[in-house]
C-alpha positions in Angstrom: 82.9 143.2 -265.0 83.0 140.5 -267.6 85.8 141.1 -269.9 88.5 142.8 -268.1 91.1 142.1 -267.0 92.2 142.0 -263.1 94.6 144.9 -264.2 91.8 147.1 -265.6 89.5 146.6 -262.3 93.6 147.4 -260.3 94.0 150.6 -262.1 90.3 152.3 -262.2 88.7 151.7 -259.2 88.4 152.2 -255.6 89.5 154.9 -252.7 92.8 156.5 -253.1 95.5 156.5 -250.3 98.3 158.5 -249.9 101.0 158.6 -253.3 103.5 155.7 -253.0 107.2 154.9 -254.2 105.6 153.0 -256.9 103.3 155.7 -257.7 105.9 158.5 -257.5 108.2 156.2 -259.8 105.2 156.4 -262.4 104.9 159.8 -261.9 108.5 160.3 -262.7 108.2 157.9 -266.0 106.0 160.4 -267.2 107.7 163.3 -265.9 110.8 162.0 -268.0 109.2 160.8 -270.9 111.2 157.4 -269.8 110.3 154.0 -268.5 112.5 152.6 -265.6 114.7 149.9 -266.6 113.4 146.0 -266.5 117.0 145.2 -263.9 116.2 149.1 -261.9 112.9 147.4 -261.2 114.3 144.2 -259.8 111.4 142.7 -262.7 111.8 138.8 -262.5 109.5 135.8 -263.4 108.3 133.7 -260.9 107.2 130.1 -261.3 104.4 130.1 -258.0 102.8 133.5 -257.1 99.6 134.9 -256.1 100.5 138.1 -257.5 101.9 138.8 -260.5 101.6 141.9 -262.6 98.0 140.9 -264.3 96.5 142.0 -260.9 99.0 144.9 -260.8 97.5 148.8 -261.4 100.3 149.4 -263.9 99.5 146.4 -266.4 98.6 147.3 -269.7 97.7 143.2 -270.2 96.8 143.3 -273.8 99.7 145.1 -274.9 102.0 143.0 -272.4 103.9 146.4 -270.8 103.7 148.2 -267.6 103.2 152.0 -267.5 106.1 152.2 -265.2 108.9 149.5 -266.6 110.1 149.1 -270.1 109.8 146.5 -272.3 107.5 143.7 -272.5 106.5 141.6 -269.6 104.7 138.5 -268.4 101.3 139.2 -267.5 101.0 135.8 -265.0 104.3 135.7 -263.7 105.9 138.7 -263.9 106.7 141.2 -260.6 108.7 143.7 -260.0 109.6 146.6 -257.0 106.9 148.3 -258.7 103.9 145.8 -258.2 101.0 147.8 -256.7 97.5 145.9 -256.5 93.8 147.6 -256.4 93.5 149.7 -253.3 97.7 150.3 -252.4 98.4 153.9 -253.3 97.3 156.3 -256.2 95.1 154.7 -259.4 97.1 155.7 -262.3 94.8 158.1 -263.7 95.1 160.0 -261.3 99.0 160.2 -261.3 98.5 161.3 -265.1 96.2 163.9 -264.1 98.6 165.3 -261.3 101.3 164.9 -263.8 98.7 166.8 -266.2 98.5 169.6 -263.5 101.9 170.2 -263.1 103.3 170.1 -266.9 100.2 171.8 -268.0 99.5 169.9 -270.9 98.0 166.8 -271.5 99.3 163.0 -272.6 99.7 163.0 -276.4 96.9 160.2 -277.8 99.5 158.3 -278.6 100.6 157.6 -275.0 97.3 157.0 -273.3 97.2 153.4 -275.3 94.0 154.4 -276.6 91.9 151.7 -278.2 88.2 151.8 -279.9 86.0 149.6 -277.4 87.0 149.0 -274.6 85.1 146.7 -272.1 81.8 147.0 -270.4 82.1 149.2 -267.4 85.4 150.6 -268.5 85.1 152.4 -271.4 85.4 156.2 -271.7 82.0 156.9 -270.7 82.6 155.6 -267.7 85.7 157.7 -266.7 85.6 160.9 -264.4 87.9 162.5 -267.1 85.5 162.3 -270.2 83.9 165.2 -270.5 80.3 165.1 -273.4 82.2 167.1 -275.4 83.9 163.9 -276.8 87.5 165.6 -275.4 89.6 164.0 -272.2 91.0 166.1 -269.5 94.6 164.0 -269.3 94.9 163.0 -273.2 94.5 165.1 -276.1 92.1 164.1 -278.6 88.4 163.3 -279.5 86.7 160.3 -277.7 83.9 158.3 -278.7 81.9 157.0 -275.6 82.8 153.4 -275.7 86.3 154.1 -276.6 88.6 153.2 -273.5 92.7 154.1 -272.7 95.2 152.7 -270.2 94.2 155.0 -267.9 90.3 155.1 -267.1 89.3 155.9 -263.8 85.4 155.0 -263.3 83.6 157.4 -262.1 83.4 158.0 -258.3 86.7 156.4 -257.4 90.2 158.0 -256.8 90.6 161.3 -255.6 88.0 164.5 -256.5 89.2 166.6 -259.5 
């Protein structure tokens, strides 16, 4: 998994548990079209921490957001009510796609911070949700293979679809 980041392995793979606060709170960002706010979210940056939101599902690292708090964040120090690591709760792909279910339409590309390559083992072909038909079942749009978004889930992890 050379090349990505601790957040990208925290948010695409491994066995899904039951949904959690944190979860439902993403769930309701998208639900609402709106982030919760950095002080809601009790965000603060720490000076010492073993966690921080790199290592956190909901880290977009490159872009320096979360998908569940608004505005920009610190990758190695930041934390918030809202930290969830690899294996605690729902991966967030599959939060979109229940989100998908119920609103019965997908993300708009434009949401699913989409970008052209992403990194080895996490790019689009690697994702239960690409389908060879270049299309994605939770954001609209076509998708080459080695295109990747902010919310891959690699294929046999998470819940069955």
């Amino acid at each position: 998994m050379a090349g990505a980041k601790e957040s990208a392995v925290a948010k695409s793979t491994g066995r899904q548990k039951r949904m959690l606060q944190a979860d439902g709170a993403f769930l309701n960002a998208l639900a609402q079209r709106k982030k919760v706010s950095k002080k809601e979210a009790r965000y603060r940056v720490q000076q010492q921490s073993s966690d921080s939101c790199v290592k956190c599902k909901f880290n977009l690292g490159d872009e320096e957001k979360c998908h569940v708090v608004r505005g920009k964040i610190d990758n190695e120090h930041g934390m918030s009510k809202y930290y969830s690591p690899k294996g605690v709760g729902m991966l967030p792909g599959d939060i979109v796609w229940e989100h998908v279910k119920s609103a019965g339409k997908k993300l708009a590309y434009g949401e699913g911070h989409v970008i052209k390559k992403g990194a080895p083992g996490f790019r689009c072909k690697d994702c239960k949700y690409y389908l060879y038909s270049r299309d994605c079942l939770i954001i609209e749009g076509k998708f080459t293979p080695s295109m990747s978004c902010g919310f891959i889930v690699k294929l046999r992890s998470g819940t069955k679809i």
